[in-house]
LODOKOL-985522 format. One record per atom (N, C-alpha, C): residue in one letter; atom name; x, y, z. Coordinates in nm, 2 decimals, always signed. Layout:
N
<"a" "CA" <X Y Z>>
...
***
This chain:
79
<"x" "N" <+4.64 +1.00 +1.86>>
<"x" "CA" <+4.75 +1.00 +1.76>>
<"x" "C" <+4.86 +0.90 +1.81>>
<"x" "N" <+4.87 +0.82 +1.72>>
<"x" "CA" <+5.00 +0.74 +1.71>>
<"x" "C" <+5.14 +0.76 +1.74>>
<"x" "N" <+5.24 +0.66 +1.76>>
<"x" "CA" <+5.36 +0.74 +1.71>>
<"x" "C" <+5.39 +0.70 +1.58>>
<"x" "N" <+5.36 +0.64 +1.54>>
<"x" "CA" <+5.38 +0.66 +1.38>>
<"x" "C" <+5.32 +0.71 +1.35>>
<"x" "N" <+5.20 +0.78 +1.35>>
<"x" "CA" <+5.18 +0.92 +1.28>>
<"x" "C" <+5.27 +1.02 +1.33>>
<"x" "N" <+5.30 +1.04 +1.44>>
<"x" "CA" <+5.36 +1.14 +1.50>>
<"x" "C" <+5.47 +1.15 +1.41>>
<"x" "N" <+5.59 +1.04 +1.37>>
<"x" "CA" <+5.67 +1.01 +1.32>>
<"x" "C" <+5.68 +1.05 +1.18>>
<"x" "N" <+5.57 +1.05 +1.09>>
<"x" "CA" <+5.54 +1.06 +0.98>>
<"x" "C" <+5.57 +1.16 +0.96>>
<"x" "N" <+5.47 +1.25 +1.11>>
<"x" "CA" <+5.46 +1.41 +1.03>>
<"x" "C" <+5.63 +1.47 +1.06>>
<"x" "N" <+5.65 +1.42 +1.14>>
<"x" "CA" <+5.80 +1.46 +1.16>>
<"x" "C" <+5.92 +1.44 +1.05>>
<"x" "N" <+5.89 +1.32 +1.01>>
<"x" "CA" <+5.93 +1.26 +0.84>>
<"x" "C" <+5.92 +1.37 +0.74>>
<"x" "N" <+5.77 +1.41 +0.73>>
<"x" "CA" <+5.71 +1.52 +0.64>>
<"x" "C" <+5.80 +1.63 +0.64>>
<"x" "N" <+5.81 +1.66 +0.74>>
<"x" "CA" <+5.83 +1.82 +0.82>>
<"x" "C" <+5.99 +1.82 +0.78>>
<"x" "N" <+6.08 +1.75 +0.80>>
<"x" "CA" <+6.24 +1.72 +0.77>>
<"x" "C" <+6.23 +1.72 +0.64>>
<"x" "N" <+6.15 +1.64 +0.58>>
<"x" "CA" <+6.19 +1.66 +0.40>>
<"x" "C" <+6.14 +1.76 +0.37>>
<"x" "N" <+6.06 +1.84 +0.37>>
<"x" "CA" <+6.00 +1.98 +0.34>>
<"x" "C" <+6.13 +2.06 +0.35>>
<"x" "N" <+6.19 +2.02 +0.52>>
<"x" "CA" <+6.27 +2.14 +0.59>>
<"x" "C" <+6.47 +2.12 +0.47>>
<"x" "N" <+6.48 +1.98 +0.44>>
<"x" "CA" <+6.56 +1.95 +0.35>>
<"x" "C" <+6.54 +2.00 +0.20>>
<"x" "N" <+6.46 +2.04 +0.14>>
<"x" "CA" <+6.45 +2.08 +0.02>>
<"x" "C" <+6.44 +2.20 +0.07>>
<"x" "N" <+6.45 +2.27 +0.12>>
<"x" "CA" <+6.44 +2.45 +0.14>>
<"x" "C" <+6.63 +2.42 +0.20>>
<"x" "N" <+6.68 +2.37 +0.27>>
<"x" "CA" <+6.79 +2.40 +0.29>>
<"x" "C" <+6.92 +2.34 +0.19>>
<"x" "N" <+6.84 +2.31 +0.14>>
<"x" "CA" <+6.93 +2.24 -0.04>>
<"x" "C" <+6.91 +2.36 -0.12>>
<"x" "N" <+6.83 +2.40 -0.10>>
<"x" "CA" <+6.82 +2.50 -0.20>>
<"x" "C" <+6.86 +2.61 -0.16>>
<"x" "N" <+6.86 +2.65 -0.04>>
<"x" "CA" <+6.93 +2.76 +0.06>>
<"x" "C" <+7.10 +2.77 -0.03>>
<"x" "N" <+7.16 +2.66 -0.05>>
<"x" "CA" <+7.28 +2.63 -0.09>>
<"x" "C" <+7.30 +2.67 -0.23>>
<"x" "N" <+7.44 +2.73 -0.27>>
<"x" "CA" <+7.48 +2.81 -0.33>>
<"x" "C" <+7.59 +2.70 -0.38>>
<"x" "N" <+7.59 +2.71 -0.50>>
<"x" "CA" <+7.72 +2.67 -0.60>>
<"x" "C" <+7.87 +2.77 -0.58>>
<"x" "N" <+7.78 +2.91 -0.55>>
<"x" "CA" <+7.96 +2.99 -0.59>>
<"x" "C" <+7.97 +2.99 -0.41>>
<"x" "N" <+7.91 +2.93 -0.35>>
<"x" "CA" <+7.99 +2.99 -0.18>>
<"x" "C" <+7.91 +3.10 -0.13>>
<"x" "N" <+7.77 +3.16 -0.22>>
<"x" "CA" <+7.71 +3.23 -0.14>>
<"x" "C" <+7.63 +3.19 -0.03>>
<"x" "N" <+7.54 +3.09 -0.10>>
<"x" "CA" <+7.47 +3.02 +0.04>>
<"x" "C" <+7.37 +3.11 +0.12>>
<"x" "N" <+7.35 +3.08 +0.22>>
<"x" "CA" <+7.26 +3.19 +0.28>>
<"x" "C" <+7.30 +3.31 +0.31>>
<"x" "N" <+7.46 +3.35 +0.29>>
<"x" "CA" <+7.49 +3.47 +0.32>>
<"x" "C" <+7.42 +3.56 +0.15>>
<"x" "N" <+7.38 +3.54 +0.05>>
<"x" "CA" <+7.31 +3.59 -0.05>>
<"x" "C" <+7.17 +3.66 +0.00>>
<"x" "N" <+7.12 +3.56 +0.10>>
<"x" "CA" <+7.01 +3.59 +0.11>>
<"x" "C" <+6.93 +3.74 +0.16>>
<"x" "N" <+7.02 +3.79 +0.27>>
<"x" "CA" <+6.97 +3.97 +0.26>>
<"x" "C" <+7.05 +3.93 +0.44>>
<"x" "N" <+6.94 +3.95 +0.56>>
<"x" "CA" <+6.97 +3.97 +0.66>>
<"x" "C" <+7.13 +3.88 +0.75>>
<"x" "N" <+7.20 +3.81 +0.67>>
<"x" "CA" <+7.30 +3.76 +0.71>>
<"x" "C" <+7.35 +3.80 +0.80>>
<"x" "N" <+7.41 +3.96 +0.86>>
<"x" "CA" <+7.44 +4.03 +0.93>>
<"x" "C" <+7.43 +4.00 +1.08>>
<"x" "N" <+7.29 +4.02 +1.08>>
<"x" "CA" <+7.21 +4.00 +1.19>>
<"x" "C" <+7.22 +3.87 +1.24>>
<"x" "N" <+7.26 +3.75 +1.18>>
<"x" "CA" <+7.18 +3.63 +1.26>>
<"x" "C" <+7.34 +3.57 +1.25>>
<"x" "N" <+7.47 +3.58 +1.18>>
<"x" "CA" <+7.60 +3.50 +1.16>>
<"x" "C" <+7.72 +3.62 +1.15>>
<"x" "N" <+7.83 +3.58 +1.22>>
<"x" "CA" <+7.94 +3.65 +1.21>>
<"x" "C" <+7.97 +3.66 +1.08>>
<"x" "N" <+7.98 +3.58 +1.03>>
<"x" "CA" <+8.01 +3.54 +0.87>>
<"x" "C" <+7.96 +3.50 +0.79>>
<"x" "N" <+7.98 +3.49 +0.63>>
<"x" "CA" <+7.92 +3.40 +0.55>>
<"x" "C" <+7.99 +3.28 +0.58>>
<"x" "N" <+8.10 +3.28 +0.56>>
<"x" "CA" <+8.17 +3.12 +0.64>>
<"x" "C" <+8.12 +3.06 +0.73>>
<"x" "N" <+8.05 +3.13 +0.88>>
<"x" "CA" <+7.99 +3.07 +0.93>>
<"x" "C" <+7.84 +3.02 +0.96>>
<"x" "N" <+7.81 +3.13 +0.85>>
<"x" "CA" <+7.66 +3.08 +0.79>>
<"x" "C" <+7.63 +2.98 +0.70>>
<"x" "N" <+7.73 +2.94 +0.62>>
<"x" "CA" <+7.78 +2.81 +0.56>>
<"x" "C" <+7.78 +2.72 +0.64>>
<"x" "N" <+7.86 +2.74 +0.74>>
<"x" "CA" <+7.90 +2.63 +0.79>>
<"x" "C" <+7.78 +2.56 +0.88>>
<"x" "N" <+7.73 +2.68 +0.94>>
<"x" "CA" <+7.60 +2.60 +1.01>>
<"x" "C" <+7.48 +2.57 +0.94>>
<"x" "N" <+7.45 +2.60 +0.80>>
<"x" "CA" <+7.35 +2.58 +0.65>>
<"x" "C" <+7.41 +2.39 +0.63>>
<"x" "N" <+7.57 +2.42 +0.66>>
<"x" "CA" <+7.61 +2.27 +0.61>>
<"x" "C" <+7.54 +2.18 +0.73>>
<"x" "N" <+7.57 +2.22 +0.88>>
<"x" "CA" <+7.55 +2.13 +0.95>>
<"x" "C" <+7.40 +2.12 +1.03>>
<"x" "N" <+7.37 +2.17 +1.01>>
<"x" "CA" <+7.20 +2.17 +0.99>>
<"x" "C" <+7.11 +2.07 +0.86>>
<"x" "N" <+7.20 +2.11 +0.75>>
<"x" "CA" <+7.14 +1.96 +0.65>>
<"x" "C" <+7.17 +1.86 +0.69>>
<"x" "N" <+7.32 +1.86 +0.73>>
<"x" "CA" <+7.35 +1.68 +0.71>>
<"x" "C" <+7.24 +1.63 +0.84>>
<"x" "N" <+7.23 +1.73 +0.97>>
<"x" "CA" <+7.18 +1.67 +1.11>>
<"x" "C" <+7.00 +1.63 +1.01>>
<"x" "N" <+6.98 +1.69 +0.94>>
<"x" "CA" <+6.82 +1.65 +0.88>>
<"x" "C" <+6.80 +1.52 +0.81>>
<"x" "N" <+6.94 +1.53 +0.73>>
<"x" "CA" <+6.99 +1.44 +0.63>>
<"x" "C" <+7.01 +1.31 +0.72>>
<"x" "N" <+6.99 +1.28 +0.84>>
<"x" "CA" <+7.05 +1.19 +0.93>>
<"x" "C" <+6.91 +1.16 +0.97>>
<"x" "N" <+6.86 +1.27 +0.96>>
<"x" "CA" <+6.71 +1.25 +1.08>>
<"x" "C" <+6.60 +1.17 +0.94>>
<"x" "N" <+6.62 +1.22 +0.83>>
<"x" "CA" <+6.52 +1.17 +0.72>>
<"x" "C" <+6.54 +1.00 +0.74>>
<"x" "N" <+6.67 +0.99 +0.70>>
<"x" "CA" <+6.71 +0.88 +0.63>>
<"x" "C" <+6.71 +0.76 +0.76>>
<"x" "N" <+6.72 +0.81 +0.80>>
<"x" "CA" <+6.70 +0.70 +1.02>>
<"x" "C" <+6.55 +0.69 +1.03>>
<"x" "N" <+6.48 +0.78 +1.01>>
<"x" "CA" <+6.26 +0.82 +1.01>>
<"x" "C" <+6.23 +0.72 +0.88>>
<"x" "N" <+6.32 +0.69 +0.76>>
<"x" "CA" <+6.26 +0.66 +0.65>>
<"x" "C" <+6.27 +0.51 +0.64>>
<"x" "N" <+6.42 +0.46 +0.74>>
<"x" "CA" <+6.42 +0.27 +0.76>>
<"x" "C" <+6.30 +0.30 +0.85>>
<"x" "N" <+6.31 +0.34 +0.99>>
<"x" "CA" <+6.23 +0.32 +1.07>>
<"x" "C" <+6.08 +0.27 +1.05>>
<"x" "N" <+6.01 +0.38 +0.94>>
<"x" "CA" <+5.88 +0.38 +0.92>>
<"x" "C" <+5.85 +0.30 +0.84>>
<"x" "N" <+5.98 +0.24 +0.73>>
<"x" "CA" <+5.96 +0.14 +0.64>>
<"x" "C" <+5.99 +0.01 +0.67>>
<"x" "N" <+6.07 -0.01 +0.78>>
<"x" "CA" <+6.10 -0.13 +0.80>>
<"x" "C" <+6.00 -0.18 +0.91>>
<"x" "N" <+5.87 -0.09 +0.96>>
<"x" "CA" <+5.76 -0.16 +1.01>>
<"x" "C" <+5.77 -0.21 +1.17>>
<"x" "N" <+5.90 -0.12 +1.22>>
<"x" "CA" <+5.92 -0.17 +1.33>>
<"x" "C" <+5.81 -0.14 +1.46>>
<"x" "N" <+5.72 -0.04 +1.40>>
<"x" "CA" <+5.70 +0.09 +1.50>>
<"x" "C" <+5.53 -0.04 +1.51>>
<"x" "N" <+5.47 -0.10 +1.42>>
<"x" "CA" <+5.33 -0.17 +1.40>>
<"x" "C" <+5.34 -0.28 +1.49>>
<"x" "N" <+5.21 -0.25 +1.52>>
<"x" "CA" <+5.16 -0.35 +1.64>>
<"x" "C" <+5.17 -0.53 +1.60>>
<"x" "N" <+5.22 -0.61 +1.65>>
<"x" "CA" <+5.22 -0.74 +1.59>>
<"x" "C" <+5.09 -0.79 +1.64>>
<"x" "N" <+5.02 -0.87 +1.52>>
<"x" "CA" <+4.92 -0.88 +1.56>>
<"x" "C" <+4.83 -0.94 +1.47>>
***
C-alpha cells in the first residue's frame, strides 16, 4: 500500500466523517446536545457545541490540505 492510497482512504474517511458532523449541527443551537446521551459524554450543550464546532473545522482543515495535496500530484513518483 502506497501513501497515496493511504492518503486517499484518510481523504475518504474525513469527508464521510464531515458530512455526519455537518449534519450533527443544528440551526436553533441544539446540535448534538438534541441527540439523546449528551449527559454522559459533555458538561453542556454549550460545550458540546463547542467541541461539534472544533472538531469540524480541525476536519475541515484536514479535507481541504489531503484535497491540494492529492491533487496537486505531489505525493507521484517522477518518472
Amino acid at each position: 500500500m502506497t501513501v497515496v492510497s493511504i492518503l486517499q482512504i484518510v481523504w475518504a474517511i474525513s469527508a464521510f466523517s464531515l458530512i455526519v458532523l455537518i449534519l450533527l449541527h443544528s440551526p436553533k443551537g441544539d446540535g448534538i446536545g438534541g441527540i439523546g446521551g449528551q449527559a454522559q459524554l459533555f458538561t453542556s450543550a454549550k460545550s458540546a457545541e463547542t467541541t461539534l464546532n472544533r472538531t469540524t473545522w480541525a476536519l475541515v482543515v484536514m479535507f481541504l490540505g489531503l484535497t491540494v495535496v492529492l491533487s496537486a500530484g505531489w505525493l507521484e513518483p517522477i518518472g
